[in-house]
C-alpha positions as CSV (number, residue, x, y, z in Angstrom):
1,X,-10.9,47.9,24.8
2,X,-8.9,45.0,23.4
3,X,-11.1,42.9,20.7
4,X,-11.6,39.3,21.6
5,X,-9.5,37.2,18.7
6,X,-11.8,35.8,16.1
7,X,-12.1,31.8,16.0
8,X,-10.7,29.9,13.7
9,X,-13.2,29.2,11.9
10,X,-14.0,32.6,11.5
11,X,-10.8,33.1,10.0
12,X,-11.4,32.8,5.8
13,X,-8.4,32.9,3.6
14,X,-7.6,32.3,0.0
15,X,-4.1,30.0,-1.0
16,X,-2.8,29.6,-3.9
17,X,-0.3,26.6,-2.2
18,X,-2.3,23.5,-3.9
19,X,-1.7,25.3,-7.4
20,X,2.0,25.6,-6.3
21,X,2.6,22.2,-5.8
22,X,1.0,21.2,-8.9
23,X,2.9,23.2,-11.1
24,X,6.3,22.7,-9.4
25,X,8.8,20.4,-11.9
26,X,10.2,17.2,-11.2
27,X,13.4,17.5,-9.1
28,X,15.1,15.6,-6.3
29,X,12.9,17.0,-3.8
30,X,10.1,14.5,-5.6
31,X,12.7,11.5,-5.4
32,X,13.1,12.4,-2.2
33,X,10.0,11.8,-1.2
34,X,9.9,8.5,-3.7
35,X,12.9,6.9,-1.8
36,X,12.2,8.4,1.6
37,X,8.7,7.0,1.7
38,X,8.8,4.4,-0.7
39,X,11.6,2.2,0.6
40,X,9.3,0.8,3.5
41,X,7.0,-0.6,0.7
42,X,11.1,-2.3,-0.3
43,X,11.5,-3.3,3.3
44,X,8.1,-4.6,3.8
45,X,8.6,-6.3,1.0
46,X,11.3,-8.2,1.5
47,X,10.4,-9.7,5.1
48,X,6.8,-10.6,3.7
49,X,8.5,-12.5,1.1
50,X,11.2,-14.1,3.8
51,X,7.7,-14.7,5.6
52,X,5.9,-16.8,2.5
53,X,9.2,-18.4,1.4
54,X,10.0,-20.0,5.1
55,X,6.2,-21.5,5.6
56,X,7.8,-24.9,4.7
57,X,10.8,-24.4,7.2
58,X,9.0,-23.7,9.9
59,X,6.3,-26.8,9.6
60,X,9.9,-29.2,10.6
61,X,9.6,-30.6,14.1
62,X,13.1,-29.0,15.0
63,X,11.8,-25.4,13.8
64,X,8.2,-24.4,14.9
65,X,6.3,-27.7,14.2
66,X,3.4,-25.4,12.7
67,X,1.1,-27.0,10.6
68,X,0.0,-25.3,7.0
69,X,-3.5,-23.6,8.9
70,X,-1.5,-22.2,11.5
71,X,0.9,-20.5,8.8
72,X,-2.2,-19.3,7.3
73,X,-3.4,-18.0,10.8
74,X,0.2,-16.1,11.6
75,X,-0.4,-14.4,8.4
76,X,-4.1,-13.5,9.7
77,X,-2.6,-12.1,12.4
78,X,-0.4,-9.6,10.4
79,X,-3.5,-8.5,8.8
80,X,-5.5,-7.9,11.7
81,X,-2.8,-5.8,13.1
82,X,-2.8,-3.6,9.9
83,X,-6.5,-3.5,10.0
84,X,-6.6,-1.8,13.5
85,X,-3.4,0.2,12.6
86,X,-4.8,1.6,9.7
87,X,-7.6,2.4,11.6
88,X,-6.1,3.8,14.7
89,X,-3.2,5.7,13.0
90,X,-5.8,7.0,10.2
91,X,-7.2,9.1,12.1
92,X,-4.9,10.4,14.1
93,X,-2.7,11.4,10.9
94,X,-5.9,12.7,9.5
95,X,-5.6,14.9,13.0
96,X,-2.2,15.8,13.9
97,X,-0.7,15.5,10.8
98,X,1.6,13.1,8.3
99,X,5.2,14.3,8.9
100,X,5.2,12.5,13.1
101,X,2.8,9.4,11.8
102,X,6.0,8.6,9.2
103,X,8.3,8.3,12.5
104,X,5.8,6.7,14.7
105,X,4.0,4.1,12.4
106,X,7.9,3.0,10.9
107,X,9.6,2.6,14.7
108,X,6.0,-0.2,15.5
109,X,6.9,-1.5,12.2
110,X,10.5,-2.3,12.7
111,X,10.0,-3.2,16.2
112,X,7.7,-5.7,14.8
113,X,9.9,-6.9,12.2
114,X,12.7,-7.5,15.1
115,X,11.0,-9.5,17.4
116,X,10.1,-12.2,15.0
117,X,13.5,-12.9,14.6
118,X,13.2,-14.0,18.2
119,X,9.7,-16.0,17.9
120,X,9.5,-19.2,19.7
121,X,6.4,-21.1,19.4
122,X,2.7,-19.9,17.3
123,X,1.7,-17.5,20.0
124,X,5.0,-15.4,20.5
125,X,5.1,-15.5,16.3
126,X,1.6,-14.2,15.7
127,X,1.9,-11.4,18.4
128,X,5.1,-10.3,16.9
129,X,3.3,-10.5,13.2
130,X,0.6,-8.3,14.8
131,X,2.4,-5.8,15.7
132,X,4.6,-5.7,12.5
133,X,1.1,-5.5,11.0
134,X,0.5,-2.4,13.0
135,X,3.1,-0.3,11.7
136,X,2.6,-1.4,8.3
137,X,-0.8,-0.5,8.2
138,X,-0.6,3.1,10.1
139,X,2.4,3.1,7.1
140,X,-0.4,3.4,4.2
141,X,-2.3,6.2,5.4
142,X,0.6,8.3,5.9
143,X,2.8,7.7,3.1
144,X,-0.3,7.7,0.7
145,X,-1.7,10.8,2.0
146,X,1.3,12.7,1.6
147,X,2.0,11.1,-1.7
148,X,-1.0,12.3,-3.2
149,X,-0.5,15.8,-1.8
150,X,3.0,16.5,-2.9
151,X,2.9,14.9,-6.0
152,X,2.3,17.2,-8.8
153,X,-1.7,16.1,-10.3
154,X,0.0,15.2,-13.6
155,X,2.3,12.4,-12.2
156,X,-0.1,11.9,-9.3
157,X,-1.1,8.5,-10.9
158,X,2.3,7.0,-12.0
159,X,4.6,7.9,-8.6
160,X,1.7,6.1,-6.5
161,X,2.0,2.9,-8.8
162,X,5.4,2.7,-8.7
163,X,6.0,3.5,-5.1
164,X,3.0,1.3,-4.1
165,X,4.4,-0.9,-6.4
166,X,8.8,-0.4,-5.2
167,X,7.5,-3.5,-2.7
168,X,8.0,-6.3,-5.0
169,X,11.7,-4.7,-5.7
170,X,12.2,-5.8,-1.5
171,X,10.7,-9.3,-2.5
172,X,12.8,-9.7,-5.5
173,X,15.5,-9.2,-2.9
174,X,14.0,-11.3,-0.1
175,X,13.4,-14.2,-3.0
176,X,16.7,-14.1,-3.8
177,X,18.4,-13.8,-0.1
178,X,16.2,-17.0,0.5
179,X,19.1,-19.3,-1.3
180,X,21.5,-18.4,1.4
181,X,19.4,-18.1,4.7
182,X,17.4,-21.2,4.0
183,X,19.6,-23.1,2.7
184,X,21.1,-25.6,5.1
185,X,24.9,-26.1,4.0
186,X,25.8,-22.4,5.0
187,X,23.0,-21.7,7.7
188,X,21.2,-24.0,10.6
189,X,17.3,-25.0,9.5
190,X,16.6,-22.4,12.5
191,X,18.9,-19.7,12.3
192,X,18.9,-18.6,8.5
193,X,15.5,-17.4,8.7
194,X,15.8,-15.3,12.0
195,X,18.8,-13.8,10.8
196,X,16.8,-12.1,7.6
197,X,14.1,-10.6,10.1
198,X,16.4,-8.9,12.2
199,X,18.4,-7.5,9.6
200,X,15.6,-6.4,7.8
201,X,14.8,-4.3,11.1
202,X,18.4,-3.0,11.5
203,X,18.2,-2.0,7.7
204,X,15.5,-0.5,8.4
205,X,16.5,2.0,11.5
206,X,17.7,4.4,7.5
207,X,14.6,5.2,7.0
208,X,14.1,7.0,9.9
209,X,17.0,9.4,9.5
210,X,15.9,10.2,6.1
211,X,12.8,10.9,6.8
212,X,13.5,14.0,8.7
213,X,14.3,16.0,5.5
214,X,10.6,15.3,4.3
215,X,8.2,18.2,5.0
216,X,5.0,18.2,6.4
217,X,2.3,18.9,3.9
218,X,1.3,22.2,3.0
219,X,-2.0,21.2,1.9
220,X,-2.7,19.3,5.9
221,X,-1.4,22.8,7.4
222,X,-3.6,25.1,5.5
223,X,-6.9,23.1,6.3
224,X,-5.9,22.9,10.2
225,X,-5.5,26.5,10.6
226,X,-1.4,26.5,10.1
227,X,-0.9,29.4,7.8
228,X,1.9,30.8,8.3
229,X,4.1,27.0,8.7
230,X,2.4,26.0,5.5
231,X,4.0,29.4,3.9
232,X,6.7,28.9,5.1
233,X,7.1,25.1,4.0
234,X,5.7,25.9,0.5
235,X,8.8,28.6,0.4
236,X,10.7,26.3,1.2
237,X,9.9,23.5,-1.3
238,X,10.0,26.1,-4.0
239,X,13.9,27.5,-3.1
240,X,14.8,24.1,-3.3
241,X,12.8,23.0,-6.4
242,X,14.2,26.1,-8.2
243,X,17.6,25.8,-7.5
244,X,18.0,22.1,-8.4
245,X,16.2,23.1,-11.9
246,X,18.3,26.4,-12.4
247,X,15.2,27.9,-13.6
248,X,12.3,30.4,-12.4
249,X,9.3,28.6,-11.3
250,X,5.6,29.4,-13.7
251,X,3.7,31.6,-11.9
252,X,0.2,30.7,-10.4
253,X,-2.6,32.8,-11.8
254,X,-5.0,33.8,-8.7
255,X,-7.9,32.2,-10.7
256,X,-6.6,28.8,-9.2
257,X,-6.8,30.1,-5.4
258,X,-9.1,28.1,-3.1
259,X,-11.1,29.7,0.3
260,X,-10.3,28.1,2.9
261,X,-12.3,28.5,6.6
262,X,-9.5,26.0,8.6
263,X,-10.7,24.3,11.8
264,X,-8.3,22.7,14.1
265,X,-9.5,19.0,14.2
266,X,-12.5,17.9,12.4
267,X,-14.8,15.0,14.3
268,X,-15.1,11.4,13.1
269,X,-18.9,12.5,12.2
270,X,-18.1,15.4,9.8
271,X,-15.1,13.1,8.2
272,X,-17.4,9.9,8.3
273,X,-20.8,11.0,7.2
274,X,-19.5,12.1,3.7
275,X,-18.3,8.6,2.7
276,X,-22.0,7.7,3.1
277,X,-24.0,10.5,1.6
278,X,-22.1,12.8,-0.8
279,X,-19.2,10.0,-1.3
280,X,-20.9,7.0,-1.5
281,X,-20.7,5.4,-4.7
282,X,-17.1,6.5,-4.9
283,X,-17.2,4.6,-1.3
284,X,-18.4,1.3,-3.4
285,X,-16.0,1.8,-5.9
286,X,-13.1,1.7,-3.2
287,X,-14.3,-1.6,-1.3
288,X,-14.3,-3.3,-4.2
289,X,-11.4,-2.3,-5.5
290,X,-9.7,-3.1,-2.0
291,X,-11.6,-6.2,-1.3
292,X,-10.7,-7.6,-4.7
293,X,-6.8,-7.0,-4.2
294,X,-6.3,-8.0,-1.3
295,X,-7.9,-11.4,-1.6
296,X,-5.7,-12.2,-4.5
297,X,-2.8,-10.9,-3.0
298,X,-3.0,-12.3,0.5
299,X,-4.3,-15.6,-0.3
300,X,-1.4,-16.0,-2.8
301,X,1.3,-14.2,-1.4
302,X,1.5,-16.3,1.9
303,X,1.1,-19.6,0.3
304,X,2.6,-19.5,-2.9
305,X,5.9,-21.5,-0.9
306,X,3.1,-24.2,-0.2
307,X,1.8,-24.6,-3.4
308,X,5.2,-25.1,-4.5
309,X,6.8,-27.7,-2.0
310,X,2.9,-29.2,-1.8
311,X,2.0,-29.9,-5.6
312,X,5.2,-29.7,-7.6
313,X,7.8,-31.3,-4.6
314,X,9.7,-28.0,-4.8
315,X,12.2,-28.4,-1.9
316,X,11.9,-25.8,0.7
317,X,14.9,-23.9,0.9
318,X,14.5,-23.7,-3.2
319,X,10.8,-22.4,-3.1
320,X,12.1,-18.2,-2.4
321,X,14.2,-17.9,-5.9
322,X,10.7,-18.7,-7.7
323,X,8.7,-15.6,-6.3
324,X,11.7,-13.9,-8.1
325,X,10.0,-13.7,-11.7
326,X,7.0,-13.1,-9.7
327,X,8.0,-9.9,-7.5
328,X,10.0,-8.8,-11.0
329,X,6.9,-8.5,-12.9
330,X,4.8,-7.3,-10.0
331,X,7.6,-3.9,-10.0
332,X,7.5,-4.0,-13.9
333,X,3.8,-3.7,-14.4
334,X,3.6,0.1,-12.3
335,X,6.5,0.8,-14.5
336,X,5.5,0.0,-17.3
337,X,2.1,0.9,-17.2
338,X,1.7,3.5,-15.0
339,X,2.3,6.7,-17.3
340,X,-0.9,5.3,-19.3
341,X,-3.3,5.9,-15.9
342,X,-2.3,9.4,-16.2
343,X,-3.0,9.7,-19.8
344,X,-5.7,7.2,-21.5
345,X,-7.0,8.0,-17.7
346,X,-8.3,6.0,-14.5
347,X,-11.2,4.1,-15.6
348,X,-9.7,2.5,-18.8
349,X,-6.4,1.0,-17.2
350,X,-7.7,0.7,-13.6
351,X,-10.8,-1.5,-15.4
352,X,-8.3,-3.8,-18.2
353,X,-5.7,-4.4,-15.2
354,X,-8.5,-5.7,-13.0
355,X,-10.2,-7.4,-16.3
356,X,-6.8,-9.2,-17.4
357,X,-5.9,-10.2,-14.0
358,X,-9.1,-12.2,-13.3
359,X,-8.8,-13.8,-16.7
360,X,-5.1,-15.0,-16.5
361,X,-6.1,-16.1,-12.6
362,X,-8.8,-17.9,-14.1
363,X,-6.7,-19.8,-17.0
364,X,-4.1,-20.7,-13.9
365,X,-6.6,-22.3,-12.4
366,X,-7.8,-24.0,-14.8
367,X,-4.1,-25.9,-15.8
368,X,-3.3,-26.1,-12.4
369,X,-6.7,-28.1,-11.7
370,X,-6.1,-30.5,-14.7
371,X,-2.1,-31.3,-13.1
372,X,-1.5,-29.5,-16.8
373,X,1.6,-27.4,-15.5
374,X,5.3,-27.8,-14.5
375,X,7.3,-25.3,-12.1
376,X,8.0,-23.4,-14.6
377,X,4.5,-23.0,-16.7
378,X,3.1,-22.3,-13.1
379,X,5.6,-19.4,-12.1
380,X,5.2,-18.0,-15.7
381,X,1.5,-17.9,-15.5
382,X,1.8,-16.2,-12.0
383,X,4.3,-13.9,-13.7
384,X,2.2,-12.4,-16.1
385,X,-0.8,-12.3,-14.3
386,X,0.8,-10.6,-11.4
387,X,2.7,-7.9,-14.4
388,X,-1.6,-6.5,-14.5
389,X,-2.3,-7.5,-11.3
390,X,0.3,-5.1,-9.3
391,X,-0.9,-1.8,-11.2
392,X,-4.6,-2.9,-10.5
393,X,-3.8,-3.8,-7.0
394,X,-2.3,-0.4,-6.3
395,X,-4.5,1.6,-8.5
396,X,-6.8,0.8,-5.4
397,X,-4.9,2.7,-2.9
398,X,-4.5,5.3,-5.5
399,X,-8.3,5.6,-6.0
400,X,-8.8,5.3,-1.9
401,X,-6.6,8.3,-1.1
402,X,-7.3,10.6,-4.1
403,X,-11.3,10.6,-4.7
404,X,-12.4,12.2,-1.1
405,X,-11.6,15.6,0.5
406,X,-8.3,16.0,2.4
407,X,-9.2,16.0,5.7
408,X,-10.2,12.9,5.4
409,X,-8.1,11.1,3.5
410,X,-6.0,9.3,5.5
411,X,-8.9,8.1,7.5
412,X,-10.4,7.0,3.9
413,X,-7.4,5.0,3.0
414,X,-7.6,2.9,5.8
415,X,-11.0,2.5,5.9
416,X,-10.9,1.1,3.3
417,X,-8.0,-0.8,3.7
418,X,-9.4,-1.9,7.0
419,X,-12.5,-3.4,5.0
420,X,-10.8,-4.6,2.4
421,X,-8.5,-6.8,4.1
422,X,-10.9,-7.4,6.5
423,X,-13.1,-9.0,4.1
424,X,-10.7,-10.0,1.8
425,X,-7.8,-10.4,3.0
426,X,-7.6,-12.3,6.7
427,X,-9.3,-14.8,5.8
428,X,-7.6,-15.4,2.1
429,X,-4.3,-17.2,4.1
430,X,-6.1,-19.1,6.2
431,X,-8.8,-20.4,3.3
432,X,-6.3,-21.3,1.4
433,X,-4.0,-22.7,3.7
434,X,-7.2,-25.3,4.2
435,X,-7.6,-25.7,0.9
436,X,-3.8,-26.6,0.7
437,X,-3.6,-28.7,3.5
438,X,-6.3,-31.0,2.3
439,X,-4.1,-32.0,-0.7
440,X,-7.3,-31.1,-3.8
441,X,-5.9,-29.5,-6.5
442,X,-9.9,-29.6,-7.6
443,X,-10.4,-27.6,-4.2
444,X,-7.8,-25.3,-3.9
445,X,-9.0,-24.4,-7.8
446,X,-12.6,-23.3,-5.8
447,X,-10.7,-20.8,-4.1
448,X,-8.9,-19.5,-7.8
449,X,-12.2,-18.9,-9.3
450,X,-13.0,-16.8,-5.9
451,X,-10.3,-14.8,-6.4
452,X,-10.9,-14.7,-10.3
453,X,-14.4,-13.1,-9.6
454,X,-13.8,-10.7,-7.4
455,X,-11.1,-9.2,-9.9
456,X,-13.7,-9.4,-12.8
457,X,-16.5,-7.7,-10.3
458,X,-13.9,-4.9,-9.1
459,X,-13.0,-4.1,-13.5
460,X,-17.1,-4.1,-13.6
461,X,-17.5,-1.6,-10.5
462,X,-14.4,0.8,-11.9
463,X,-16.3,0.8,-15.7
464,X,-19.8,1.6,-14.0
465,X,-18.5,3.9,-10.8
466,X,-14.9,5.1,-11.8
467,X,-14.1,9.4,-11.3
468,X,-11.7,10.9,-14.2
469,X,-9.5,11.7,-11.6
470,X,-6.1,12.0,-13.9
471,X,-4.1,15.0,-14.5
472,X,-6.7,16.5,-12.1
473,X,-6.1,18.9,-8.9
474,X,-7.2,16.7,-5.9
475,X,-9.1,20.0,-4.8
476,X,-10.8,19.9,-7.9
477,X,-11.6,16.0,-7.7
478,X,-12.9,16.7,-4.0
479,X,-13.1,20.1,-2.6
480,X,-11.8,19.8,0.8
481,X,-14.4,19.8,3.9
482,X,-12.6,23.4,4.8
483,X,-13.3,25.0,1.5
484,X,-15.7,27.8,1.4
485,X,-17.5,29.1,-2.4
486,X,-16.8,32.5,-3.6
487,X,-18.8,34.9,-1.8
């Protein structure tokens, strides 16, 4: 009599795969997955910065006719659509895997991204914004997640920066296309800025071809039953890795191998109830290191054109080529700092980054309040803030998507990206796009010392909360839900 097949659950096995990829050298198959998933954070980039630097344009009768709260609501929009992305597209990468969510969560994205080109009045604008939003935000679960798990766990820390952080090389590029789509001797007031979207969406349509050479990771396969594909991946991965190198690759002692009893899909119960018991002070960590940096970056990114043209009569079409110092030193700041996350470790940089931001925010404020700045004294003080601001800012995604177990993780990330901008983020354009409109440089410096303290609470919560996560196996910093102990 044939014996029924066991379930499975049932079915233990030991893999040495997460030792594998943590041992494998650097090689083009890493900047593959740099360029291949980091050049939406390029692209998004850019049109977010197109997005800030046209906020004057559009307020012209013979554009839009939107008023600065209504600018600050269109960018509310784009948050709440990467708030239910993040959610939606979370979990199902969390369930089916990261490889399809790359293809899926980039096509909403660039759909989004081309019909804003065609906006016509605030509704049609903020429905497009939403869905761009969407993509974006099913976007960071995916591309985190599979970061984090193909990323050798001593570079873990510096590629997340840096790719988290390749966004402000797309709005050095969107600052700088500004000068020629906004500017009104070479383009109408109300094409230039159309034509940007929509090419950003065409540029886009790359991606997606070169994302087919990226693999699925082995890590998702082995905890949802997929054996013999994650085998066969690792293999794969390997070949290439050694033949690019020209060398034999270190062998894995089986002292590293992990048990592993897959299941097919895990419930939103067993994912959840961890961030709330076992996980949850690394769960308060993460909201506040989201909250904190998303605030700061919302509230400023979307406005900083209205400070400009507002306080300092910076004419409109001008107002992009400033965010260029600005995006530069937001890229340099990963850069430059990012190897010193995975060596003086987590807690120390994630901690001074947060610390120096609030501080620098602060002193801004302060100048800015007292009419004590030019142009250029305000762009340089938002340049150096934003050089410790960017690492800190993405050191919260990195802590999101490396401190709980893999099954989970991409659900993690954008929870907590979910609450974070939530909280601190769709409300930042349109608070200070009221505090703007109502012409107070006394009140729009109440909404600088907000931002400042949640920066200085976020460096407090990392020094009394932070996990030693660098250098570290992620299976070692959070055993996944599918492990079983030695028996």
């Amino acid at each position: 009599m044939e014996s029924k097949p066991q379930p499975l659950e049932a079915q233990v096995f030991t893999t040495l795969i997460p030792a594998r990829l943590d041992r494998l050298p650097w090689s083009a198959f890493h900047w593959l997955l740099v360029l291949g998933l980091g050049i939406t954070w390029v692209l998004d980039g850019l049109e977010v910065t197109l997005m800030g630097a046209i906020s004057a344009v559009v307020q012209r009768p013979e554009v839009l006719n939107l008023s600065a709260a209504q600018i600050g609501s269109i960018g509310s929009a784009y948050l709440a659509g990467a708030v239910l992305g993040a959610l939606l597209f979370g979990h199902l990468t969390d369930r089916f895997g990261r490889r399809r969510f790359f293809f899926i969560s980039l096509s909403l994205y660039l759909l989004g991204v081309g019909l804003t080109a065609f906006s016509w009045n605030l509704y049609s604008f903020a429905i497009f914004r939403f869905l761009t939003g969407a993509g974006i935000g099913g976007e960071y679960s995916a591309i985190n997640s599979a970061i984090d798990e193909l990323i050798p766990a001593r570079l873990r820390g510096r590629v997340d920066l840096i790719v988290n952080g390749s966004y402000w090389l797309g709005a050095a590029v969107g600052a700088v296309s500004t000068v020629v789509l906004l500017n009104p001797h070479l383009l109408a007031v109300d094409v230039g800025w159309r034509i940007g979207f929509g090419a950003g969406a065409i540029i886009g349509l790359g991606i997606l071809y070169l994302r087919r050479f990226i693999p699925e990771s082995p890590r998702w396969l082995i905890t949802h039953g997929q054996r013999e594909a994650a085998e066969k991946t690792m293999e794969q991965i390997e070949a290439a890795v050694a033949r690019e190198s020209g060398e034999a690759l270190a062998p894995v002692a089986n002292e590293q191998a992990l048990s592993i009893a897959p299941r097919s899909h895990f419930g939103l119960v067993a994912v959840l109830q961890p961030l709330l018991t076992r996980y949850r002070s690394r769960a308060a960590l993460g909201l506040a290191l989201m909250v904190a940096q998303a605030f700061v970056y919302n509230a400023m990114l979307f406005t900083y054109a209205l400070v400009l043209t507002r306080y300092y009569g910076v004419a409109a079409d001008r107002s992009g080529i400033y965010l260029l110092p600005f995006a530069l030193a937001n890229f340099l700041g990963p850069v430059v700092l990012g190897h010193w996350f995975d060596s003086l470790g987590r807690r120390a940089m994630i901690a001074s980054t947060f610390a120096a931001s609030a501080i620098l925010l602060l002193l801004t404020g302060a100048l800015f309040q007292r009419a004590a700045l030019n142009t250029t004294g305000q762009a340089a003080l938002w340049t150096v803030m934003f050089f410790f601001a960017s690492p800190a800012g993405s050191s919260a995604y990195l802590t999101v998507s490396e401190l709980f177990p893999l099954e989970m993780r991409a659900l993690a990330i954008a929870i907590f990206y979910a609450l974070g901008t939530a909280i601190g983020g769709i409300a930042a354009p349109w608070f200070f796009g009221r505090l703007i409109d109502s012409g107070s440089r006394q009140q729009l410096f109440v909404g600088y010392l907000v931002a400042a303290s949640l920066m200085a609470m976020a460096a407090l919560a990392e020094l009394t909360l932070g996990v030693a996560a660098e250098r570290t196996s992620l299976e070692q910093i959070a055993a996944p839900l599918s492990a079983v102990s030695d028996r």
